[in-house]
C-alpha positions, 0 to 999 in steps of 0.5 A: 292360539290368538291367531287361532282365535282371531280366524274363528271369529272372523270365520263366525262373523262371515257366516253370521253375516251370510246367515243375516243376509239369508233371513233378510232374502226371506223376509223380503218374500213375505212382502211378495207374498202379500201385497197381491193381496191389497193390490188386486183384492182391495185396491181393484177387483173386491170392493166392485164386486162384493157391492155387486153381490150384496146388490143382487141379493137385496130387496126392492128398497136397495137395502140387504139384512145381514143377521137382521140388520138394514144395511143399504147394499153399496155400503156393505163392502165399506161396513165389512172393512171397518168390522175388519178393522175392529177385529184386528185391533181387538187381535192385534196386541194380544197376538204383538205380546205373546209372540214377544213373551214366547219368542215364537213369531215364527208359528204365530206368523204361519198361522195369520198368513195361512189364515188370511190366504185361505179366506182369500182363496175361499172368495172363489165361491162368492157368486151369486147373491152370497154377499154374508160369505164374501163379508166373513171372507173380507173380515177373516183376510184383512185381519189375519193380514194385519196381524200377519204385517205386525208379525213380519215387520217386527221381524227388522229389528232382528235381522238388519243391524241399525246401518242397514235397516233403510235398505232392507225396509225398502227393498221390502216395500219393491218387493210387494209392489212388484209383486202387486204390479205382475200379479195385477198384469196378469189379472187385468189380461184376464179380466178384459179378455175374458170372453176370449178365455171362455168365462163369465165377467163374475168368474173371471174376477173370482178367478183374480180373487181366488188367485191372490190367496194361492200367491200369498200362501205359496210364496209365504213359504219362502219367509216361514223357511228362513225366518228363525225365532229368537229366544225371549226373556220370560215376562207375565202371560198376555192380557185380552185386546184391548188390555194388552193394547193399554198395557202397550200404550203405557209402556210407550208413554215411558218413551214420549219421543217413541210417542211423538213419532207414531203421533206424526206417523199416524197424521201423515200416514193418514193422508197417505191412505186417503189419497190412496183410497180417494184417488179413483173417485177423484179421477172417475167423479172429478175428471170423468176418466173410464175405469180401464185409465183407472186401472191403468193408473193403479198398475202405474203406482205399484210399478213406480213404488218399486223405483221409489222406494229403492231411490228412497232408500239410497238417499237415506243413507245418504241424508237419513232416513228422517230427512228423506221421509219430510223430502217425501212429505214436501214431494207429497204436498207438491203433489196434491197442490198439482192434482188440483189443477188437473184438466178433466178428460185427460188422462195423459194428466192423471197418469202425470198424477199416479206417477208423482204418488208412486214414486213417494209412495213406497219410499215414504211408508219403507222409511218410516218403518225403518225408522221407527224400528230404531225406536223399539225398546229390544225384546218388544218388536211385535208388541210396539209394532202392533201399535204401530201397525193399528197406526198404519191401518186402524186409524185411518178415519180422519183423511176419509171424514175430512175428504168426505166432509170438504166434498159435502160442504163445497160440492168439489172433489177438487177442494176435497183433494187439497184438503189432505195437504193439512196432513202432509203439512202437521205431519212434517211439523211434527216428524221435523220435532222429533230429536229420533237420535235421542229417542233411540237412545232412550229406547235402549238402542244403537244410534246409527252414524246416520239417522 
């Protein structure tokens, strides 16, 4: 009977480790599925086009009147990412806490994600001067992708034990940004040779957009099939948004080092997002590059993002992850200090530049979810992701303002670019501050061998 025994848990422990690796295949889907979503509607092809359309419907004076209200027409597209911003972080927690109490992520997921595809899909029929509709479209998907990013990164924790999180973390980051980088070849195929293809500049670009919205949706059924919900502990009803983000945020107060580590995430992701957002206008502005090297570049970093964040994730678990995300800092601070000395009108330089980000870049952002993971008291995945997750995007305010604010003082994108080192800098004093083996002991979880 004992050896019976033993062969029967051995056979359970094969197949809950087949089970594991099945659910973690699929969890890499939905990062294939949605990351052509920030690639090639954000980062590329919206924010021209949508200024575009608000242009033309403007008056004489540059300015368009969206429910009465002046808004000059180059600014609209920004407006509609804040109002986004604001939508998510009023959602966000309410959705985090009731996916935790009910234990149904699944179907809370299926809906953000079928959500924020068909607002994208819909951006097809944005022609003409209806610039209203592609505002609802942008706000509708980038909240309904915010939400649908806590729901899936809330997802780690359950299946990958602590020894594997920096892999799978990272293998999900390749995922998405190879996703991102086919999907952005194939758009840019189109949208240079449109003429070849028999379409219009606008349709091409509405094609691209529109295009985004079926990958995300078709391949969002891959995660949906094998992701499993778990059961949850009954707890109180959620609270309305910003309640509930109050009730999170003392909840987290309990677990200070919890804290200590989203205060040095949201500083150094903070550089990590300007440089990202600002890098174009620094190239186009500063070293009077063409938008097709621009281009050219953005594709670059999505290809590099995949190498890096593999190669991250193997020295993880090599140093762990708490020295590989401050090597990555330093690579990041040494690669901003290069891209102010870089010459104007040379690309061959520029591309050097994306290069650096790239490799940084995935692995950075991969580890520092994998880490955090670590931090979250068992039973609060979606609720603490969500702070994390407003981390991530909604509090991204200070790199823009001081870039923008450097620029106006000195009259120099060079100076403005190396004002962002200061993130890098605080950020890796604050992450070398946090003692992450005792605060994931403080969250109620395993330590990991190596952390």
């Amino acid at each position: 009977m004992g050896t019976d025994t033993l062969r029967t848990g051995a056979a359970d422990g094969a197949d809950g480790a087949a089970e594991r690796r099945r659910e973690q295949r699929g969890w890499y889907f939905y990062d294939w599925a949605c990351s052509v979503y920030s690639t090639s509607v954000l980062t590329v092809f919206l924010g021209p086009y949508l200024t575009s359309v608000a242009e033309s419907a403007a008056g004489a004076d540059g300015y368009v009147h969206p429910l009465g209200v002046p808004v000059r027409a180059g600014s609209f597209f920004a407006y509609s990412v804040s109002l986004s911003v604001i939508v998510a972080v009023l959602v966000m927690p309410l959705v985090g806490a009731a996916a935790d109490r009910s234990g149904r992520k699944k179907p809370l997921l299926a809906a953000a994600a079928y959500t924020g595809a068909a607002a994208t899909t819909g951006m097809f029929f944005l022609d003409g001067d209806r610039y209203l509709l592609g505002g609802l479209l942008l706000v509708v998907a980038n909240a309904a992708q915010s939400v649908a990013t806590m729901l899936y990164n809330s997802y780690l924790p359950q299946i990958a034990p602590p020894e594997e999180r920096d892999a799978v973390s990272s293998r999900g980051w390749a995922f998405g940004y190879a996703a991102g980088s086919l999907v952005l070849v194939v758009n840019l195929v189109l949208y240079t040779g449109h003429d070849s293809f028999g379409l219009s500049e606008s349709a091409a670009v509405r094609i691209c957009l529109a295009s985004a919205g079926l990958w995300w949706g078709a391949f969002a059924l891959l995660p949906l099939r094998r992701l499993r919900d778990r059961r949850a502990v009954a707890r109180e009803a959620a609270l309305p948004g910003f309640r509930q983000l109050a009730v999170t945020v003392r909840d987290m107060r309990r677990r200070p080092l919890t804290l200590a580590f989203l205060l040095a995430y949201l500083v150094y992701n903070d550089g990590i997002q300007t440089v990202i957002s600002q890098a174009s206008i620094y190239g186009s502005e500063e070293l009077g590059l063409g938008q097709s090297t621009l281009i050219v570049a953005v594709l670059l970093v999505q290809v590099l993002a995949v190498v890096g964040a593999l190669a991250l994730g193997r020295l993880a678990r090599r140093y762990g992850a708490k020295r590989t995300i401050l090597g990555s800092l330093v690579a990041w601070t040494v690669t901003l200090a290069a891209g102010y000395f870089l010459p104007a009108g040379a690309p061959v330089w520029f591309f050097a530049l994306a290069a650096g980000i790239g490799l940084v870049l995935g692995g950075s952002q991969a580890l520092s979810r994998s880490l955090f993971s670590h931090l979250v008291p068992p039973g609060k995945e979606a609720e603490y992701f969500s702070a994390y997750e407003l981390s991530d995007r909604g509090m991204s305010w200070l790199g823009p303002l001081l870039f923008g604010l450097t620029y106006q003082l000195t009259g120099s994108y060079r100076d403005a670019i190396i004002s962002l080192v200061a993130f890098f800098v605080i950020g890796f004093v604050l992450l070398a501050r946090v003692p992450v083996r005792r605060a994931i002991g403080d969250a109620g979880n395993p330590v990991p061998e190596r952390i």
